[in-house]
PDB file of N, CA, C and O in Angstrom:
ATOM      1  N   UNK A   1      26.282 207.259 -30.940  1.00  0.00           N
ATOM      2  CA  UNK A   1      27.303 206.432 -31.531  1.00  0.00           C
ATOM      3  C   UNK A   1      26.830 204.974 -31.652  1.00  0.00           C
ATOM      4  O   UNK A   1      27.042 204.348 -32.691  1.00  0.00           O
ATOM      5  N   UNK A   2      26.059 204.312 -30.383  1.00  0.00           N
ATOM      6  CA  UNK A   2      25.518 202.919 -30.885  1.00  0.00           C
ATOM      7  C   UNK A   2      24.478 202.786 -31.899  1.00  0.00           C
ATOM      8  O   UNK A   2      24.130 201.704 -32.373  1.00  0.00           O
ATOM      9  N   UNK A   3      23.820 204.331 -32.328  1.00  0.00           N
ATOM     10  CA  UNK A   3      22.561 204.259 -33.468  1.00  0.00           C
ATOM     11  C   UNK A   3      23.807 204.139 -34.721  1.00  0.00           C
ATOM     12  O   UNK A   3      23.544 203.276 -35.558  1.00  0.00           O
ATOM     13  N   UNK A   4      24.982 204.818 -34.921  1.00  0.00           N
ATOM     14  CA  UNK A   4      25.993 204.211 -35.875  1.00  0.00           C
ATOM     15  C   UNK A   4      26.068 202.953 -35.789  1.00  0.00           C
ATOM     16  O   UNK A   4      25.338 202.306 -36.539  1.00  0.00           O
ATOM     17  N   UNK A   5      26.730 202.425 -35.104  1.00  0.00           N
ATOM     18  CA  UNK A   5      27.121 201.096 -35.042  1.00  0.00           C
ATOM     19  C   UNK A   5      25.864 199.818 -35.478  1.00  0.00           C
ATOM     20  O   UNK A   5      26.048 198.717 -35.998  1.00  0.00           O
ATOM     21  N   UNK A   6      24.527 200.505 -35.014  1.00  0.00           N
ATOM     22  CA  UNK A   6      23.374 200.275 -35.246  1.00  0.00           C
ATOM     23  C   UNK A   6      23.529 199.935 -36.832  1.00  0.00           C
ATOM     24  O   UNK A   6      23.494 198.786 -37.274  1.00  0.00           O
ATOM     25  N   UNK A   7      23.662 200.822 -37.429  1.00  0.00           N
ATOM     26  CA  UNK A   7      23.313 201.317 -38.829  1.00  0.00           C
ATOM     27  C   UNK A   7      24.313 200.179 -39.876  1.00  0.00           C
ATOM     28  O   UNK A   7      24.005 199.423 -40.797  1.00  0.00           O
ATOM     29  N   UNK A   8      25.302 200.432 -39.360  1.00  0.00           N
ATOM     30  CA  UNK A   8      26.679 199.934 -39.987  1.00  0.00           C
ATOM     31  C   UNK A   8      26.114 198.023 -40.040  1.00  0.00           C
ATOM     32  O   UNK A   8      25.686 197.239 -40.888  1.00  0.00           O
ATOM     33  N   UNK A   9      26.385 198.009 -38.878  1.00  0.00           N
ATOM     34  CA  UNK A   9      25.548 196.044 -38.938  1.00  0.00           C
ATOM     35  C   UNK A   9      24.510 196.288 -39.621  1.00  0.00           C
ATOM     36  O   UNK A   9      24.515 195.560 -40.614  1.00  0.00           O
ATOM     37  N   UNK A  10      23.339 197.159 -39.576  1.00  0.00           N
ATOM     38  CA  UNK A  10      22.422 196.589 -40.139  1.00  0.00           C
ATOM     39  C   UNK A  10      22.482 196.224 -41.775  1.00  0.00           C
ATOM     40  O   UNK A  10      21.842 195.368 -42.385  1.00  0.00           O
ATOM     41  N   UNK A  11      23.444 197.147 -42.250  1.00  0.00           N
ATOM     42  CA  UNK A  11      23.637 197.993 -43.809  1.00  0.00           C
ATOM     43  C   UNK A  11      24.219 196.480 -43.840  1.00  0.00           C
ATOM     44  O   UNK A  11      23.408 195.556 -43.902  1.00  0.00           O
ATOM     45  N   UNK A  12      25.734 196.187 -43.794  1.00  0.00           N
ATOM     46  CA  UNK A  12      26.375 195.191 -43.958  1.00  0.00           C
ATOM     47  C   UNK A  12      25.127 194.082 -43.776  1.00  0.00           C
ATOM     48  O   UNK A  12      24.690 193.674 -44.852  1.00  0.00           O
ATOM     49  N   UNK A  13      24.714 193.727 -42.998  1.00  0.00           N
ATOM     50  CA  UNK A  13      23.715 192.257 -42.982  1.00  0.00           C
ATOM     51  C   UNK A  13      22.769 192.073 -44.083  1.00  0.00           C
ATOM     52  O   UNK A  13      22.312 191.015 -44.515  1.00  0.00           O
ATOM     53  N   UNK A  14      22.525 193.399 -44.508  1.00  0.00           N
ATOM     54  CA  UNK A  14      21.696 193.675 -45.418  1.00  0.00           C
ATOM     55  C   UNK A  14      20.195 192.772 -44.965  1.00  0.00           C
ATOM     56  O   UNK A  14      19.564 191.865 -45.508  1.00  0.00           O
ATOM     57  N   UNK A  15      20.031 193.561 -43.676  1.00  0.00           N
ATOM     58  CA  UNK A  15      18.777 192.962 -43.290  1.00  0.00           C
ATOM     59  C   UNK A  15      18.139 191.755 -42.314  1.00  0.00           C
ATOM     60  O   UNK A  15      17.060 191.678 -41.727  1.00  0.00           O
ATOM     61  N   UNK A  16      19.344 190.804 -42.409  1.00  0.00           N
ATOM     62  CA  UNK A  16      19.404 189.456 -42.133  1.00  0.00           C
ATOM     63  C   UNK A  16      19.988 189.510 -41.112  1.00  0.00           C
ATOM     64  O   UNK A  16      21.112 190.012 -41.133  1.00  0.00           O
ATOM     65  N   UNK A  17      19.476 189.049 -39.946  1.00  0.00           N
ATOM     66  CA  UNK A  17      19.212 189.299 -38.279  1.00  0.00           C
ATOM     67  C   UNK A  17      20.447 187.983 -38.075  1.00  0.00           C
ATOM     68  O   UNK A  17      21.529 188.359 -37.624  1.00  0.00           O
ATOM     69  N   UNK A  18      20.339 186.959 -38.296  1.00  0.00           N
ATOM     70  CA  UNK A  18      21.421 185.847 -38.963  1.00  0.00           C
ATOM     71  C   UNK A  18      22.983 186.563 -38.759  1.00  0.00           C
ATOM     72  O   UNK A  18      23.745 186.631 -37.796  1.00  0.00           O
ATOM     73  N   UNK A  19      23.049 187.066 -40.211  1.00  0.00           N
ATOM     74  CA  UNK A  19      23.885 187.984 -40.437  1.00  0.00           C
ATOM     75  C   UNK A  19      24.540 189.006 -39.975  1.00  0.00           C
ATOM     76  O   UNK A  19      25.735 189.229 -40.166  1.00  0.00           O
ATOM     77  N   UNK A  20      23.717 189.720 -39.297  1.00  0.00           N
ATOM     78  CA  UNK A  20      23.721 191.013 -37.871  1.00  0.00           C
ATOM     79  C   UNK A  20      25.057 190.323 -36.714  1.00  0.00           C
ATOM     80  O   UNK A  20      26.115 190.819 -36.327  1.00  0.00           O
ATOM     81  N   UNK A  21      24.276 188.749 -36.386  1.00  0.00           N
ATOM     82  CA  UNK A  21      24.849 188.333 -35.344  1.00  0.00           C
ATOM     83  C   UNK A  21      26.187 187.363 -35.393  1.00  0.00           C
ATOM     84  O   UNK A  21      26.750 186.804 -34.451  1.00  0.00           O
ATOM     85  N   UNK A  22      26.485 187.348 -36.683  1.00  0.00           N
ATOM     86  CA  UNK A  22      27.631 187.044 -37.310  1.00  0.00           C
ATOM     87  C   UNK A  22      28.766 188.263 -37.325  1.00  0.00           C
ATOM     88  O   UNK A  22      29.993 188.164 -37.322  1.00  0.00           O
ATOM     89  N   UNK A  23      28.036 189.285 -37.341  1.00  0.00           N
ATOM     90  CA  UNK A  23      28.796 190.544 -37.776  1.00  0.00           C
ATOM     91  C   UNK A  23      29.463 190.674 -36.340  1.00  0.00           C
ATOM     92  O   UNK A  23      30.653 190.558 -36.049  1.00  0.00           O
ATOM     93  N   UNK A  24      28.413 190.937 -35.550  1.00  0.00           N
ATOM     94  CA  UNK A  24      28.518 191.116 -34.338  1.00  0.00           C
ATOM     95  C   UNK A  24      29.623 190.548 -33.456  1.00  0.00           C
ATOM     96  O   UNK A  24      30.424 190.982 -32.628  1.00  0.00           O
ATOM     97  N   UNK A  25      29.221 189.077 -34.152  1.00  0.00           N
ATOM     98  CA  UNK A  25      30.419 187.834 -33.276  1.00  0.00           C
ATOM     99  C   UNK A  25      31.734 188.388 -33.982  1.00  0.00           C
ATOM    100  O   UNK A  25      32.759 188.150 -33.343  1.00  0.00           O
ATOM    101  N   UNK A  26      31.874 188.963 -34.972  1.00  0.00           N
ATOM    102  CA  UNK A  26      33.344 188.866 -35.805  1.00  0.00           C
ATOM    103  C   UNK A  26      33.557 190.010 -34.564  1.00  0.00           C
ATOM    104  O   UNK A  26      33.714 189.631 -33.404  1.00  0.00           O
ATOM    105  N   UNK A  27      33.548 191.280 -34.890  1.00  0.00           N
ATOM    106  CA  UNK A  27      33.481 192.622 -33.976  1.00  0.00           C
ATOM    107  C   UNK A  27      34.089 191.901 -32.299  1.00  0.00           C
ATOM    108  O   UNK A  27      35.128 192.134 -31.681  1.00  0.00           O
ATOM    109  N   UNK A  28      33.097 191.116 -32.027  1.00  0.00           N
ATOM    110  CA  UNK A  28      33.733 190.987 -30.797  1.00  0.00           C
ATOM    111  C   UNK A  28      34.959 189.880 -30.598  1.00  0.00           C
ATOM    112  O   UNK A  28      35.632 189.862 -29.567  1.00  0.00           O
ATOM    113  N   UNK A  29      35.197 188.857 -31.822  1.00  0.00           N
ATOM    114  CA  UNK A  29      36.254 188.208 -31.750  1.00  0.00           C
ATOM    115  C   UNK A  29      37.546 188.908 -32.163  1.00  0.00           C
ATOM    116  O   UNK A  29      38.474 188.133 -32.395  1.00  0.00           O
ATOM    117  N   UNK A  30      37.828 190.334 -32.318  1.00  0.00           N
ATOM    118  CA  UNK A  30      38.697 191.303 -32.736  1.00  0.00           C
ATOM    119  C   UNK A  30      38.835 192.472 -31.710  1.00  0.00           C
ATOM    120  O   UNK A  30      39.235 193.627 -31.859  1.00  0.00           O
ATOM    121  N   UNK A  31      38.410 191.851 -30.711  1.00  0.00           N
ATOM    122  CA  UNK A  31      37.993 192.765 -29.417  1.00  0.00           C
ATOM    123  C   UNK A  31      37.666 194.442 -30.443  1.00  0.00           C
ATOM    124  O   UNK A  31      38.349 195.445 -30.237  1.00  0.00           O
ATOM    125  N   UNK A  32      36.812 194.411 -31.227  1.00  0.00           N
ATOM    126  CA  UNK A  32      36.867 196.050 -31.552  1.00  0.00           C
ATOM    127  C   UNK A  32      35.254 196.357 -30.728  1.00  0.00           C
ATOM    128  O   UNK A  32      34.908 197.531 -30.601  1.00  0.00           O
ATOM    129  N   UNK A  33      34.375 195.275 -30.223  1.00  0.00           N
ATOM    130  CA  UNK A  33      33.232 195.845 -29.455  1.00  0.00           C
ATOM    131  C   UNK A  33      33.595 194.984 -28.690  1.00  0.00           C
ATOM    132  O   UNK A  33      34.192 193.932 -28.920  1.00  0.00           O
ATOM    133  N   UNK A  34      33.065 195.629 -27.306  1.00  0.00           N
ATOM    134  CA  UNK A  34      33.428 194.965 -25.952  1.00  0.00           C
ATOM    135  C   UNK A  34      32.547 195.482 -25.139  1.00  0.00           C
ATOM    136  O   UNK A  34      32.322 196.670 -25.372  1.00  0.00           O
ATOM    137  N   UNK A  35      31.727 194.835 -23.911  1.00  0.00           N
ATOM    138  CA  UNK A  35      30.952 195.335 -22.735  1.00  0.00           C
ATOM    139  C   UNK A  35      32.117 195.626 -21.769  1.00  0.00           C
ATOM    140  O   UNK A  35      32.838 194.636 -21.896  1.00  0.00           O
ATOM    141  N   UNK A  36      32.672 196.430 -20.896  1.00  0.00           N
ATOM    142  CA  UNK A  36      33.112 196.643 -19.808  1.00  0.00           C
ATOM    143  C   UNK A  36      32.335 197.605 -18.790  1.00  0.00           C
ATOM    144  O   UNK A  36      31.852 198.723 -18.970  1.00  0.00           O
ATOM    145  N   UNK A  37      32.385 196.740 -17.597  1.00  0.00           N
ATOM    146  CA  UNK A  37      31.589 197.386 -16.634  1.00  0.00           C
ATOM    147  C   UNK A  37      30.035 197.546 -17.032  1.00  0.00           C
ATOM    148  O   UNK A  37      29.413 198.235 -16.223  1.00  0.00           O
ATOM    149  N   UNK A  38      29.371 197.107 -17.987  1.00  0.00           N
ATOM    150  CA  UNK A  38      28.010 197.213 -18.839  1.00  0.00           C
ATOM    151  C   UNK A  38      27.820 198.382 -19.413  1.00  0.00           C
ATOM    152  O   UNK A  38      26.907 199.206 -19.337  1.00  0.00           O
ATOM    153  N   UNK A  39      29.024 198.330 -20.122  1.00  0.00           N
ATOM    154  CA  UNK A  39      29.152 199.569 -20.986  1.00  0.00           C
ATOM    155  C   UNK A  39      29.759 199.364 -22.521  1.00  0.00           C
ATOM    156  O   UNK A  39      30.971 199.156 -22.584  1.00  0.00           O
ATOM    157  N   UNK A  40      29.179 199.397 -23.476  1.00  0.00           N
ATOM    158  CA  UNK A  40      29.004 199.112 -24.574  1.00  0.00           C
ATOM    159  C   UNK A  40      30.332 199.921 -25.148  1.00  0.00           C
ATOM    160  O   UNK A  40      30.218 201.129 -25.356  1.00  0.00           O
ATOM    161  N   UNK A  41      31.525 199.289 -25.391  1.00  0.00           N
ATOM    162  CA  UNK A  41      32.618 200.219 -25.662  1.00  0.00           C
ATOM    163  C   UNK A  41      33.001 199.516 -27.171  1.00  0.00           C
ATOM    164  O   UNK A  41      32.868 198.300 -27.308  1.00  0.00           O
ATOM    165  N   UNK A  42      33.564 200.514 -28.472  1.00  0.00           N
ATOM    166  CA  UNK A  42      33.645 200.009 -29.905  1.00  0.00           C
ATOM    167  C   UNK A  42      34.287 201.408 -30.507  1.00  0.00           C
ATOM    168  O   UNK A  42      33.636 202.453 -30.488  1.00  0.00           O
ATOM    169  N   UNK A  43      35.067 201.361 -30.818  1.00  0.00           N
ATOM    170  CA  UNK A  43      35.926 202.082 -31.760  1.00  0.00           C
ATOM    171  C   UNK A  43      35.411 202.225 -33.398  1.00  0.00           C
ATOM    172  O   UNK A  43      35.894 201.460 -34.233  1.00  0.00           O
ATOM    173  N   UNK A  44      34.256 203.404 -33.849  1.00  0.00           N
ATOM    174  CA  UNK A  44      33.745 203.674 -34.889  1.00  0.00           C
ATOM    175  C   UNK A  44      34.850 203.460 -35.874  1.00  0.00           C
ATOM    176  O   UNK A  44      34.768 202.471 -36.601  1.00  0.00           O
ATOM    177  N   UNK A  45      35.899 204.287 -35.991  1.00  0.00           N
ATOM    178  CA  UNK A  45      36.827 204.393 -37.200  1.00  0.00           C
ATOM    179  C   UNK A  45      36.970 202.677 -37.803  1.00  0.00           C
ATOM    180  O   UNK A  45      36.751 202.081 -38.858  1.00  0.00           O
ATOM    181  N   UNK A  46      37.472 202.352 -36.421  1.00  0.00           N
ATOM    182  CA  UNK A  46      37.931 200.279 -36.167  1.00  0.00           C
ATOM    183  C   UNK A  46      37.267 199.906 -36.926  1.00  0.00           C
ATOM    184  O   UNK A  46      37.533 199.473 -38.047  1.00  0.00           O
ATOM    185  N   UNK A  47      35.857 200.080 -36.172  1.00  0.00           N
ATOM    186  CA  UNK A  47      34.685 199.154 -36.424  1.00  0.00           C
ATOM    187  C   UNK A  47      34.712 198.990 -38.738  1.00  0.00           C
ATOM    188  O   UNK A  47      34.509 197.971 -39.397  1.00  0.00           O
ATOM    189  N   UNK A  48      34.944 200.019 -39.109  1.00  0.00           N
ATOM    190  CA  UNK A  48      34.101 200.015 -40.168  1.00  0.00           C
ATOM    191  C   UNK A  48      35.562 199.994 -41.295  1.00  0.00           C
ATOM    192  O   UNK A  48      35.521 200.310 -42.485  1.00  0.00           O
ATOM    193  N   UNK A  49      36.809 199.528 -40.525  1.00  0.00           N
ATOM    194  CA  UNK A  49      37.993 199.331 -40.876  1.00  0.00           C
ATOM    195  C   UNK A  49      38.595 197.883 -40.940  1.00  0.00           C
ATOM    196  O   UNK A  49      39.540 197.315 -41.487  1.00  0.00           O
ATOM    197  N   UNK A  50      37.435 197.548 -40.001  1.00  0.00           N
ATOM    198  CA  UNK A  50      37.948 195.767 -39.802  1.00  0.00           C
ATOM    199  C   UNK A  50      36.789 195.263 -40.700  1.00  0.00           C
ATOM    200  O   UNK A  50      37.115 194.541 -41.643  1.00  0.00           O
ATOM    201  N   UNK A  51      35.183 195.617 -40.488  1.00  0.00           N
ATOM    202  CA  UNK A  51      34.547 194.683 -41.808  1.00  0.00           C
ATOM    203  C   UNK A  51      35.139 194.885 -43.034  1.00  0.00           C
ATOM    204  O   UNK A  51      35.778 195.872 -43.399  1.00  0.00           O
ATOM    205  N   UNK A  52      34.699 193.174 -44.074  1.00  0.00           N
ATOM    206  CA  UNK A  52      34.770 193.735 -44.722  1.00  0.00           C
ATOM    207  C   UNK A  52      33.753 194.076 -45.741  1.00  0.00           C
ATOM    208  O   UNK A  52      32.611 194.436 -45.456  1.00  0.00           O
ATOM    209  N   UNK A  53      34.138 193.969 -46.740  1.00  0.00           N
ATOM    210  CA  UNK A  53      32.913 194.817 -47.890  1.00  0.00           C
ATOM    211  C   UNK A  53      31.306 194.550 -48.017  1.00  0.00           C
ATOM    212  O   UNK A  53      30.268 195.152 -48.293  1.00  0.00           O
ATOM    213  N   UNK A  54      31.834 193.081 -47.584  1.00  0.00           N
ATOM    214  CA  UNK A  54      30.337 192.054 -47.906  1.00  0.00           C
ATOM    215  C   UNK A  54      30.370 191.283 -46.686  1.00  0.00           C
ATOM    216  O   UNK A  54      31.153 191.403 -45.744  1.00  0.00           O
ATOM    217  N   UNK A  55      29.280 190.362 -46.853  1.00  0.00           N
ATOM    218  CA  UNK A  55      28.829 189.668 -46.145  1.00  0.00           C
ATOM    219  C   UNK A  55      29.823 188.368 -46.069  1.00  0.00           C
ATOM    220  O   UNK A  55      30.566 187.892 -45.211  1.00  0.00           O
ATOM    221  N   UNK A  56      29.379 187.979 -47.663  1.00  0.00           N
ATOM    222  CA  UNK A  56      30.372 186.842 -48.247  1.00  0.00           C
ATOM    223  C   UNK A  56      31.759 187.077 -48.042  1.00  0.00           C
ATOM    224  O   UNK A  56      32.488 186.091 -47.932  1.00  0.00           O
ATOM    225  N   UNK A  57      32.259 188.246 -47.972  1.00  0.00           N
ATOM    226  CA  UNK A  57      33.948 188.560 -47.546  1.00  0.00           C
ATOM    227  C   UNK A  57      33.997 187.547 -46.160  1.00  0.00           C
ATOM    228  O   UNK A  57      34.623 186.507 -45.959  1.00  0.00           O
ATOM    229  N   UNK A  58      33.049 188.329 -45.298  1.00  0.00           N
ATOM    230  CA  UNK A  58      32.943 188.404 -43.737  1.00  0.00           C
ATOM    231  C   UNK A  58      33.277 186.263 -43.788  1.00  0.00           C
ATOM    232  O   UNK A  58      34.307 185.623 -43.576  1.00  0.00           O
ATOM    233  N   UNK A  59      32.134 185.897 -44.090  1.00  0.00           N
ATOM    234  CA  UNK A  59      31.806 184.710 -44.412  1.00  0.00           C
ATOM    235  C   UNK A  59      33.257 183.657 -44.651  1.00  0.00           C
ATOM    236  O   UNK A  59      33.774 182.765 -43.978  1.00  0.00           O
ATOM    237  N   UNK A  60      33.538 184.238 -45.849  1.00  0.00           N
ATOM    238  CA  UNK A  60      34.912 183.765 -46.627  1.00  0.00           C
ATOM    239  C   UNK A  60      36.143 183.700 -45.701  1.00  0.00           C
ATOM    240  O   UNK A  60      36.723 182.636 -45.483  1.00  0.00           O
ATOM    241  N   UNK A  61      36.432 184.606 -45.289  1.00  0.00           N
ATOM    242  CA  UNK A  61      37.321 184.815 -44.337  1.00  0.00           C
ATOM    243  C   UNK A  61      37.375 183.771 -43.266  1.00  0.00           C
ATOM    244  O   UNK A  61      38.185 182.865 -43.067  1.00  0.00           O
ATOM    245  N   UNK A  62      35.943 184.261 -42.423  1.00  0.00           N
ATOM    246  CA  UNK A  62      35.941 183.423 -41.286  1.00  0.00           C
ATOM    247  C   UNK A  62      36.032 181.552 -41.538  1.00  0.00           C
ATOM    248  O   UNK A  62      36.945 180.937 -40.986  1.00  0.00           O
ATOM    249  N   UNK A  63      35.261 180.999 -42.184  1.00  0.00           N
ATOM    250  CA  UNK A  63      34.810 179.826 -42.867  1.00  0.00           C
ATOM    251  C   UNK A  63      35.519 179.125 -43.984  1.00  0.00           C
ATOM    252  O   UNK A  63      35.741 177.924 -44.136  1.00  0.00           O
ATOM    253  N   UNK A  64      35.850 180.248 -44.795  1.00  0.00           N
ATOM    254  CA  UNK A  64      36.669 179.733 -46.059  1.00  0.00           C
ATOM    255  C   UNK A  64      37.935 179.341 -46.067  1.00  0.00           C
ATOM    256  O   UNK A  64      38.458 178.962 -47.115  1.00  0.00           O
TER     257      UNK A  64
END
């Protein structure tokens, strides 16, 4: 399930490691990924329900 979650940031960043960790920060400011106990916990369906389409969405949203 984290090689999904893997996949999903990477696709959305479209590459851009930058971008990845933007994604990342949104995800965890929506509590939909969370460490508890050092355990990597994220709701797949969530996850790919809360980005959005693009980068620039992601961007827009947060910034715009």
């Amino acid at each position: 399930m984290v090689q999904t979650l893997a996949r999903i940031v990477t696709e959305k960043a479209d590459g851009n490691a930058l971008f990845a960790e933007e994604i990342v920060s949104f995800l965890v400011e929506r509590n939909v990924l969370r460490v508890r106990d050092g355990v990597l916990e994220f709701d797949i369906g969530k996850t790919t329900t809360v980005l959005p389409a693009s980068i620039q969405l992601l961007l827009t949203g947060r910034f715009g």
